[in-house]
C-alpha positions in Angstrom: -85.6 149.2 1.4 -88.8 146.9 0.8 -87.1 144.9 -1.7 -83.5 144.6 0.3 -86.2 143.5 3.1 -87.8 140.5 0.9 -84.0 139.2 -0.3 -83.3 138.9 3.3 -86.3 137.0 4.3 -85.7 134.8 1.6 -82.3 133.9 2.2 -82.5 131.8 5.8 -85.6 129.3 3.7 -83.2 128.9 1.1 -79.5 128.6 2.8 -81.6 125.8 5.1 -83.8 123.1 2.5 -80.2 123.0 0.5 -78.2 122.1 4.1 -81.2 119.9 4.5 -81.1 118.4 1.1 -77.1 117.8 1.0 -77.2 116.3 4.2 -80.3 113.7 3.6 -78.8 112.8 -0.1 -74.7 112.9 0.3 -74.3 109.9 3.1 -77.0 107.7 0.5 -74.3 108.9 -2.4 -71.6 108.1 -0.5 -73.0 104.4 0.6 -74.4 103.1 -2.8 -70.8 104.2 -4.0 -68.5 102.1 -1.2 -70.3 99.0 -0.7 -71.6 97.4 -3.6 -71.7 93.5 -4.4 -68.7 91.7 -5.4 -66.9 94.4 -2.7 -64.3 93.3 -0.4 -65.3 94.2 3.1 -63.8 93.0 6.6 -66.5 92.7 9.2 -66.3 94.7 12.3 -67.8 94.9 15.5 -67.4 97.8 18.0 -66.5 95.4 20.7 -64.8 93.2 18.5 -67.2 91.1 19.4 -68.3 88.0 16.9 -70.4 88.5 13.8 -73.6 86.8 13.6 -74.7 85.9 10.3 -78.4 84.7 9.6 -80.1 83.0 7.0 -82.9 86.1 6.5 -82.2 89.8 6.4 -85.1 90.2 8.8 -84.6 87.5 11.6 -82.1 87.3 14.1 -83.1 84.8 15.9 -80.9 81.3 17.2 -82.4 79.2 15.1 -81.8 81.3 11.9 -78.2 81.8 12.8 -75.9 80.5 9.8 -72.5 81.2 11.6 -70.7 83.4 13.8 -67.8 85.0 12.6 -64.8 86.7 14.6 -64.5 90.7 14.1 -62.4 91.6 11.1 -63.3 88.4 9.4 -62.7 89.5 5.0 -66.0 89.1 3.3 -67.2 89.6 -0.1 -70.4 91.5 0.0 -73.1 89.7 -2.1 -76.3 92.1 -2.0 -78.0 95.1 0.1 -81.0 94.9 1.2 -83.0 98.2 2.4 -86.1 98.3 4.0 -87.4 102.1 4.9 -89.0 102.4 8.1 -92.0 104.2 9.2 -89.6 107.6 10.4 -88.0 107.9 7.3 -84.8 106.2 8.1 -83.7 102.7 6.5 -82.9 99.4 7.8 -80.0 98.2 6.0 -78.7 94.6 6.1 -75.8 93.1 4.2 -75.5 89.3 2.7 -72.3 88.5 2.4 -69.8 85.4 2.1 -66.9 84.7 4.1 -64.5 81.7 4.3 -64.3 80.0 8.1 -62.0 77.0 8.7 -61.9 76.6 4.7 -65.6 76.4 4.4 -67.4 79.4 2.9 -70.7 80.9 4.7 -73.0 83.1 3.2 -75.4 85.2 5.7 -77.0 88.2 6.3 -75.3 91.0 8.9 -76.0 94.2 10.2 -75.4 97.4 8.3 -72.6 98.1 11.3 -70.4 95.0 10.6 -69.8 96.3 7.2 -70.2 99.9 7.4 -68.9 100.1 10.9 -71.3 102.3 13.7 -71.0 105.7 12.2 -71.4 105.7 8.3 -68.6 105.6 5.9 
């Protein structure tokens, strides 16, 4: 019975860290796969609201603003940039390039105009 005992307590640690490692490593595996550069996109905003795009991945503020872009505006996605954060998560920010009044813009956007507010 000892031995049935020690399978059993083994089982929970084991059936949990490969939950925990599916769920930490499929949504990164699924993301590097769908948005790469040279991708398509069409830029969305919950409240089709419309898309700011900045000249730096890390500044949003008015005077770094490139364009503003209505929701579901096509884009071409040009690179990623991820920057991990103190918790463990990521912030993510797109550049991409659109094509407004026949005049292409090139910015940076948040991860949720290209990736939409839950993840792909």
């Amino acid at each position: 019975m000892g031995a049935g005992h020690a399978d059993a307590d083994l089982s929970d640690p084991i059936a949990f860290s490969v939950l925990f490692l599916s769920d930490a490593y499929f949504p990164q595996e699924v993301d590097d796969k769908t948005w790469s550069p040279g991708d398509q996109i069409v830029l969305q905003d919950d409240d089709d609201d419309p898309i700011r795009l900045t000249n730096r991945w890390d500044n949003w503020s008015q005077s770094h603003e490139v364009a503003s872009v209505p929701h579901g505006t096509e884009a071409t996605v040009l690179q990623k940039h991820i920057e991990p954060m103190v918790d463990g998560s990521a912030l993510i920010r797109y550049e991409i390039e659109a094509a407004i009044d026949g005049k292409t813009v090139r910015g940076w956007v948040h991860r949720e105009a290209v990736e939409g507010s839950t993840a792909p």
